[in-house]
C-alpha positions as a Python dict, from the first residue, in 0.01 Angstrom:
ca = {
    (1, 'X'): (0, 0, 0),
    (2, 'X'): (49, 271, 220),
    (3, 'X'): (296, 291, 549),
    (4, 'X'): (329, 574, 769),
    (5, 'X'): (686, 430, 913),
    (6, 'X'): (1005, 533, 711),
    (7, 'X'): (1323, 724, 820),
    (8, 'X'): (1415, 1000, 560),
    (9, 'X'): (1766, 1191, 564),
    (10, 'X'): (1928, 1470, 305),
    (11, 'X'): (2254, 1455, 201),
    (12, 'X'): (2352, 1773, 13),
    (13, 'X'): (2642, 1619, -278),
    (14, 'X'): (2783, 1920, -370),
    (15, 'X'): (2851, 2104, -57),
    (16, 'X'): (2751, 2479, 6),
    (17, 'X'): (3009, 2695, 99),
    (18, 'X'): (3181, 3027, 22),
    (19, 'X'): (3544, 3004, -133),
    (20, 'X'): (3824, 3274, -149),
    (21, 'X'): (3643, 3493, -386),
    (22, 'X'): (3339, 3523, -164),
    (23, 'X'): (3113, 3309, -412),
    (24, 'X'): (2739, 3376, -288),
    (25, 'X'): (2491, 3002, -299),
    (26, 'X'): (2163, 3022, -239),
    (27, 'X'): (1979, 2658, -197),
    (28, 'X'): (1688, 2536, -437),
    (29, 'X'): (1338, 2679, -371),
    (30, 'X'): (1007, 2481, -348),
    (31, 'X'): (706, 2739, -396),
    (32, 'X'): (589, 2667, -63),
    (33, 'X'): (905, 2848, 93),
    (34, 'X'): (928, 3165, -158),
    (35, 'X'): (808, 3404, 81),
    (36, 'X'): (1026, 3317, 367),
    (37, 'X'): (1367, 3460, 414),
    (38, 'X'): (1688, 3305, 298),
    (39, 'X'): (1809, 3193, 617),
    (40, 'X'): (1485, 2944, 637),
    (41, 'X'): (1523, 2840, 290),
    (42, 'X'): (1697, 2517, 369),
    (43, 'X'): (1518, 2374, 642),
    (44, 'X'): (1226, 2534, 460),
    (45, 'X'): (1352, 2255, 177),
    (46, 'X'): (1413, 1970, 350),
    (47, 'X'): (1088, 1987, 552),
    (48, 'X'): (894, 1995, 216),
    (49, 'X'): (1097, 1748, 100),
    (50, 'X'): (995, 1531, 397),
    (51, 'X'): (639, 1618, 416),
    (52, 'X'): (614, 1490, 31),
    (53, 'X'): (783, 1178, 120),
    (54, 'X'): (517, 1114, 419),
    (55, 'X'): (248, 1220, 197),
    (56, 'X'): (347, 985, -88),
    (57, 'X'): (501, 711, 50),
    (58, 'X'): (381, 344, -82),
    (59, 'X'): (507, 6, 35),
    (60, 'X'): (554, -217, -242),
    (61, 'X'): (241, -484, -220),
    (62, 'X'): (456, -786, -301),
    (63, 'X'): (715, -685, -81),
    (64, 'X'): (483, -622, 216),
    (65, 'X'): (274, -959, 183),
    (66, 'X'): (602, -1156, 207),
    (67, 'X'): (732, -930, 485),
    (68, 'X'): (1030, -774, 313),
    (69, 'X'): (1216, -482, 460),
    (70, 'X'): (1477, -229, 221),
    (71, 'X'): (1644, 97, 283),
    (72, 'X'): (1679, 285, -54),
    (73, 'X'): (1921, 545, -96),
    (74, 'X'): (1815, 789, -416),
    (75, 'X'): (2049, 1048, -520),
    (76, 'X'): (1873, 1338, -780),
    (77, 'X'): (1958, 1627, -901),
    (78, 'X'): (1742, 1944, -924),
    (79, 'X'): (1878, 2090, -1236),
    (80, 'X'): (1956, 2484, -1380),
    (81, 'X'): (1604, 2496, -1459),
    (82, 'X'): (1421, 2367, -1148),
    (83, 'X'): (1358, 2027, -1256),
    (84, 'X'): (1393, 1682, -1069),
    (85, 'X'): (1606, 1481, -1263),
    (86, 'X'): (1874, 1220, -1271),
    (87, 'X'): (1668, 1007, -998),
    (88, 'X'): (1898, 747, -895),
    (89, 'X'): (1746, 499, -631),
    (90, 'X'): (1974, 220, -459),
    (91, 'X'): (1799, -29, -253),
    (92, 'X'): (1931, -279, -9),
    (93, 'X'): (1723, -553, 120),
    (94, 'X'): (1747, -616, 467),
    (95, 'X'): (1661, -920, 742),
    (96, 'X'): (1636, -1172, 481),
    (97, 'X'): (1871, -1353, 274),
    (98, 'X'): (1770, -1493, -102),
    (99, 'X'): (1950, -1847, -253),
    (100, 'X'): (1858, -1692, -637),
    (101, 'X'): (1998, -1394, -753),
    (102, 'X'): (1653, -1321, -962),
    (103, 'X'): (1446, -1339, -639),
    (104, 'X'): (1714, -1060, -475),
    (105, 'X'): (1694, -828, -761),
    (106, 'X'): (1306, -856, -800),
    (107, 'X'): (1274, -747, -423),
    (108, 'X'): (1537, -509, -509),
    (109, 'X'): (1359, -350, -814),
    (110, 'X'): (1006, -333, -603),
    (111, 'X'): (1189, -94, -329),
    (112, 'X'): (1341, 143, -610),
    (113, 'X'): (1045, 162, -840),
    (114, 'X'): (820, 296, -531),
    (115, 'X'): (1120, 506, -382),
    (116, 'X'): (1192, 637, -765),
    (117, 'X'): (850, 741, -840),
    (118, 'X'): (799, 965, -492),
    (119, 'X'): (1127, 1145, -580),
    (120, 'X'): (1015, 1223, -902),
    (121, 'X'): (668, 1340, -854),
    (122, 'X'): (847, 1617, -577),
    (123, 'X'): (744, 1995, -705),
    (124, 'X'): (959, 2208, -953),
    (125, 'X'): (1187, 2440, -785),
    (126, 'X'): (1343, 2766, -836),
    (127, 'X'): (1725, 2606, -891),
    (128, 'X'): (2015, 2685, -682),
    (129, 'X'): (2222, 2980, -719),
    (130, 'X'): (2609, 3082, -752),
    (131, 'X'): (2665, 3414, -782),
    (132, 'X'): (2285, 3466, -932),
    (133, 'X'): (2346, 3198, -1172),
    (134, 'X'): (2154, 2922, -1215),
    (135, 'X'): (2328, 2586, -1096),
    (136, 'X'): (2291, 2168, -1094),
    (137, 'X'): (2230, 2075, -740),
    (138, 'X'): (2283, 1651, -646),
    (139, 'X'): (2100, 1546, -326),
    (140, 'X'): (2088, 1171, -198),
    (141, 'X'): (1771, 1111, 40),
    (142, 'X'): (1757, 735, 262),
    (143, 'X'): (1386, 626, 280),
    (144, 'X'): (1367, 332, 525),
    (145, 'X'): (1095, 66, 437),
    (146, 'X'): (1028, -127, 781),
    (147, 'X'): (704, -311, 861),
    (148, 'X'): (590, -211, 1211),
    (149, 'X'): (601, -459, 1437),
    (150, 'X'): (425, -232, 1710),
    (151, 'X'): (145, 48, 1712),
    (152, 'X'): (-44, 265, 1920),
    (153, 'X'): (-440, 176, 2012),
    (154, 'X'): (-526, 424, 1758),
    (155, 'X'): (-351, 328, 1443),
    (156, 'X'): (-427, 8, 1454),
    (157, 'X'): (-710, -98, 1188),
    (158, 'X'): (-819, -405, 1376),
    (159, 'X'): (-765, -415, 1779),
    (160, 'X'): (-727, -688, 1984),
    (161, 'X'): (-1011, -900, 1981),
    (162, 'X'): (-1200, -1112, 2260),
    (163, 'X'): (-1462, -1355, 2195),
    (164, 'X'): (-1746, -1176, 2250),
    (165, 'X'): (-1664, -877, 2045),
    (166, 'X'): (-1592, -1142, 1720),
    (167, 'X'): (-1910, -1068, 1523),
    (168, 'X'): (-1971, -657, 1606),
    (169, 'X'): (-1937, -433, 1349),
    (170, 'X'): (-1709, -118, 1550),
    (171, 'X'): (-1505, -352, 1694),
    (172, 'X'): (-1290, -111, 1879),
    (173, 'X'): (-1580, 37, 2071),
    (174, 'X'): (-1678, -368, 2193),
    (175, 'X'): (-1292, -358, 2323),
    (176, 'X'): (-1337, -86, 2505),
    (177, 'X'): (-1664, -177, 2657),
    (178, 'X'): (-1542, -493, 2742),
    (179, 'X'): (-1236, -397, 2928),
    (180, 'X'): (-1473, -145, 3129),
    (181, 'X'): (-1720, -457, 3189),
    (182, 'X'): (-1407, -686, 3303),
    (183, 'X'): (-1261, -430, 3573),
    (184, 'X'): (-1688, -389, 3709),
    (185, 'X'): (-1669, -771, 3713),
    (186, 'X'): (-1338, -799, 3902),
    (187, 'X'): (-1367, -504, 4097),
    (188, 'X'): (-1269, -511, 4493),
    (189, 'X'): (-1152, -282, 4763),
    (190, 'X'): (-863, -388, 4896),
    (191, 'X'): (-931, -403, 5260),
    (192, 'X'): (-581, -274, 5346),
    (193, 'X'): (-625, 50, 5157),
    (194, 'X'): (-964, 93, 5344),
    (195, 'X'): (-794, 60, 5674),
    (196, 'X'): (-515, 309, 5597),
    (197, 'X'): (-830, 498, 5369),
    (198, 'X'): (-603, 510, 5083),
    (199, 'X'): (-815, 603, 4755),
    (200, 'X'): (-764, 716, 4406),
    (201, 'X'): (-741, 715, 4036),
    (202, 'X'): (-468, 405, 3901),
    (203, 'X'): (-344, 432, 3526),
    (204, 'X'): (-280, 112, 3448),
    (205, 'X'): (-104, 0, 3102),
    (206, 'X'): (-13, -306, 2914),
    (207, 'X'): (85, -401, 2588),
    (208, 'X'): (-83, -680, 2416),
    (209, 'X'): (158, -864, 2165),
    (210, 'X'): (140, -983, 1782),
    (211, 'X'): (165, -1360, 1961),
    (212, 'X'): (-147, -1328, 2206),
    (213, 'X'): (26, -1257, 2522),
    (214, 'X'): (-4, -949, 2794),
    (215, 'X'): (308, -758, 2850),
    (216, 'X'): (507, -512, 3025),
    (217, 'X'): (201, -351, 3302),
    (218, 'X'): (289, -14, 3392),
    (219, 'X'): (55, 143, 3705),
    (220, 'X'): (48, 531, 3798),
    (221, 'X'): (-108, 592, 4113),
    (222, 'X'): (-83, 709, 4502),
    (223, 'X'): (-124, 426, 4633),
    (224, 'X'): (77, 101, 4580),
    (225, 'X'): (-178, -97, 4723),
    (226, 'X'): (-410, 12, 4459),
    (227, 'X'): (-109, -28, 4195),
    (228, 'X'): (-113, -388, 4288),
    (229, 'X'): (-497, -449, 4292),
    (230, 'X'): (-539, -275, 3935),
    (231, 'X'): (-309, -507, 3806),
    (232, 'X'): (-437, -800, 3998),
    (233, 'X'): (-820, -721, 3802),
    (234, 'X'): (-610, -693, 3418),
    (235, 'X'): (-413, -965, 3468),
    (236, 'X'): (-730, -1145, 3446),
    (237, 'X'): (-787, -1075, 3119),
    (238, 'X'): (-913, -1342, 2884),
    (239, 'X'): (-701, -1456, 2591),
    (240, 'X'): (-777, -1302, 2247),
    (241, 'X'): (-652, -1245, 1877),
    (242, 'X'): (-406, -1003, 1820),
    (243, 'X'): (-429, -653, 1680),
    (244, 'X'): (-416, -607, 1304),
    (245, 'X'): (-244, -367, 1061),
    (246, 'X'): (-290, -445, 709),
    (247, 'X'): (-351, -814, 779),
    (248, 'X'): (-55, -840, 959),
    (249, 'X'): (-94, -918, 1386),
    (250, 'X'): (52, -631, 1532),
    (251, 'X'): (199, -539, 1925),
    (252, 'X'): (-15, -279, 2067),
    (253, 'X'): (-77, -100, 2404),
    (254, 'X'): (-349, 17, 2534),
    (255, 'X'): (-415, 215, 2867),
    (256, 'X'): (-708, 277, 3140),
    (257, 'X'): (-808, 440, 3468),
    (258, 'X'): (-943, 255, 3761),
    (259, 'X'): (-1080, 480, 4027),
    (260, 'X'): (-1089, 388, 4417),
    (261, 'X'): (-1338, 580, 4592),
    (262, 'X'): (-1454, 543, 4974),
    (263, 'X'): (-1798, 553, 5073),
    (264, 'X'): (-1836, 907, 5225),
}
């Protein structure tokens, strides 16, 4: 199952530096970063490094459906001949606690199988260099497997849902449409802002939670009379079913404008 959310880190082992004799290193080379000079090389690395992680990384099924978290640590070599080897993944299970051993080490085997098998699939390199000889390089990368408790409008798969927008097919669109419908509905002028004639666009935004509640309302606007009526038409709001991400209910936020115009 794949999850964009992971926090990745490179730890270089065996330490670069130049000793009395004025050793020369050079760092490992993915193909990507040939042409670039040797001053990029490294961040050149770890970028590609990164990017493959993103690109690759899977969150154990099993682990996911029973809402298991782990941070792995996996330490590899990339050896005189370019190759990833030695890939050594630790993984610590964190947030819950286990009353069998078996059950510990069977979560603990799901995070280092999937961390294992991204490290290994990373490109050949050209191998580190000491003096223009080829050398053994050790690395140790941290790969963070959280399940997101909170996401944007836009990533998640399945949005909040109100009654009426159950049954239709692009479900986001209905949400949309029926937040537009809602502030038409509940829609007045505050007659103080027409006295002072106070008009203007309001942002107004609010997170919807994983438990069915509105949260946190945040207003941009000129006028704070108009803050207070945009939030007086959302806070109307009917209830409705959380957001979804992978079958799991999700936070998410989700934003609008409200304009205030004055007849002319």
């Amino acid at each position: 199952m794949k999850n964009f959310i992971f926090i990745f880190f490179l730890v270089i082992i065996n330490n670069y530096a130049q000793n009395s004799t004025a050793e020369i290193e050079t760092f490992p080379i993915f193909p990507v970063c040939e042409l670039l000079p040797d001053k990029f090389h490294k961040d050149c690395f770890n970028e590609t490094v990164d990017e493959h992680i993103q690109n690759n990384f899977n969150y154990p099924k099993q682990a996911w459906d029973n809402d298991i978290e782990a941070i792995v640590k996996v330490k590899f070599d990339i050896d005189v001949n370019g190759n990833i080897t030695n890939v050594i993944p630790n993984s610590s299970v964190v947030g819950v606690s286990f009353f069998e051993r078996e059950s510990l080490n069977l979560a603990k085997n799901l995070f280092n199988d999937s961390a294992k098998k991204v490290i290994e699939s990373l490109p050949n390199a050209i191998p580190a260099k000491k003096d223009n000889i080829a050398v053994e390089k050790t690395f140790l990368v941290s790969i963070k497997y959280q399940i997101p408790r909170e996401l944007g409008f836009d990533e998640v798969e399945v949005p909040p849902l109100f009654k009426d927008c159950e049954d239709k097919e692009n479900k986001k669109l209905c949400f949309i449409k029926f937040i537009e419908d809602h502030i038409v509905k509940n829609f007045k002028y505050p007659k103080r802002a027409i006295k002072k004639g106070e008009e203007g666009d309001v942002f107004i935004q609010f997170d919807m939670t994983s438990n069915g509640l509105y949260t946190n309302f945040r207003t941009i606007g000129e006028s704070r009379i108009l803050e207070d009526e945009a939030y007086r038409i959302m806070i109307k709001l009917p209830s409705f079913e959380p957001a979804k991400y992978k079958e799991k209910y999700v936070t998410t936020s989700y934003g609008t404008t409200i304009s205030f115009k004055l007849n002319q």
